[in-house]
N, C-alpha and C positions, 0 to 999 in steps of 0.2 A: 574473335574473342572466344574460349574456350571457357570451360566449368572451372576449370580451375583460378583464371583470373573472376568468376564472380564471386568463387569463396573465399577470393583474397581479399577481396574489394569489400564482401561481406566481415572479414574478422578482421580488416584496419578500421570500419565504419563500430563496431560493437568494441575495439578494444579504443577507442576515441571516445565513443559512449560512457565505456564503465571509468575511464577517468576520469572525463569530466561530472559526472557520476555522484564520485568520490569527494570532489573537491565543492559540489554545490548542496549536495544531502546530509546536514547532521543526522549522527544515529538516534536512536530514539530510546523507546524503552526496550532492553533488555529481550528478547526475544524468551527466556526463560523466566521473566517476571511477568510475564503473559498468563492471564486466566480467566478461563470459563465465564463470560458474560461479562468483560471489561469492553469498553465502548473505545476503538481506534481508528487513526485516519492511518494510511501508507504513503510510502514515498514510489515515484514512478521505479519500475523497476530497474533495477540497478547492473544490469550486466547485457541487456539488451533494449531502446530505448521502446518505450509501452506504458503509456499515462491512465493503462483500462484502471478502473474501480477507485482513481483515488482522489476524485472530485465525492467521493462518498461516505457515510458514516459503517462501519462494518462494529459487529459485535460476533467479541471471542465466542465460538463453539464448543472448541478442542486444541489443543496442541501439545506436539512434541515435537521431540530435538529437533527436527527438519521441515515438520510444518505445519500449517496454523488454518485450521478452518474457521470462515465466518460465515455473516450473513448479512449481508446489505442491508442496513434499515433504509424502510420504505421503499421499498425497490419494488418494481413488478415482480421479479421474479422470488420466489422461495427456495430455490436452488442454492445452497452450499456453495460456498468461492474458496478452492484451496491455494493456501498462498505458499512458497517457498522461502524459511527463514531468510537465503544467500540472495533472494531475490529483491529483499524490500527491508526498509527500516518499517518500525511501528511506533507510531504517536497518540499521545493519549488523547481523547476527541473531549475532554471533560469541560475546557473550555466552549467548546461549542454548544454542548447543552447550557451551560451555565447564560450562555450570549443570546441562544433561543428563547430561554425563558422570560430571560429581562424583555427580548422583543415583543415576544406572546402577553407581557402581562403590559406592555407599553401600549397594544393594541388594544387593551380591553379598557383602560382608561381614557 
């Protein structure tokens, strides 16, 4: 087997990916209706498969046309996570706080 069948083998396995992809990810919000301190989930990435960061809640940083810095809430780390627009859809997490607070206050009664 030479390099060239793993890079074949590699771009049938990411071009089966990004279809399937396609057909399981509604898009979300708008990548340019994104701003500064809106609270998002993501979808795993969409052109290579990679499920990092989106078991978690991110808040907008910054963004432009091609990409979108956030910042993990409650994450260990405080490091900046830059995302690429082509790479992910972005969903609003506003439901989740909404779903946390009812629990938080279901706990204190």
């Amino acid at each position: 087997m030479s390099i060239f069948d793993s890079m074949e083998n590699q771009d049938r396995r990411r071009s089966a990916w990004q279809k399937k992809a396609q057909e399981l990810f509604l898009p979300g919000i708008d990548p340019a209706d994104l701003k500064k301190g809106m609270r998002v989930t993501i979808s795993p990435n969409l052109r290579y498969e990679d499920n990092s960061y989106t078991d978690k809640i991110h808040t907008v940083l910054a963004v432009n046309s091609a990409q979108v810095m956030t910042k993990i809430d409650n994450h260990w780390s405080d490091k900046p996570v830059m995302l690429l627009v082509c790479d992910h859809h972005f969903y609003s997490a506003d439901e989740f706080d909404l779903a946390m607070a009812l629990e938080n206050s279901n706990e204190r009664s």
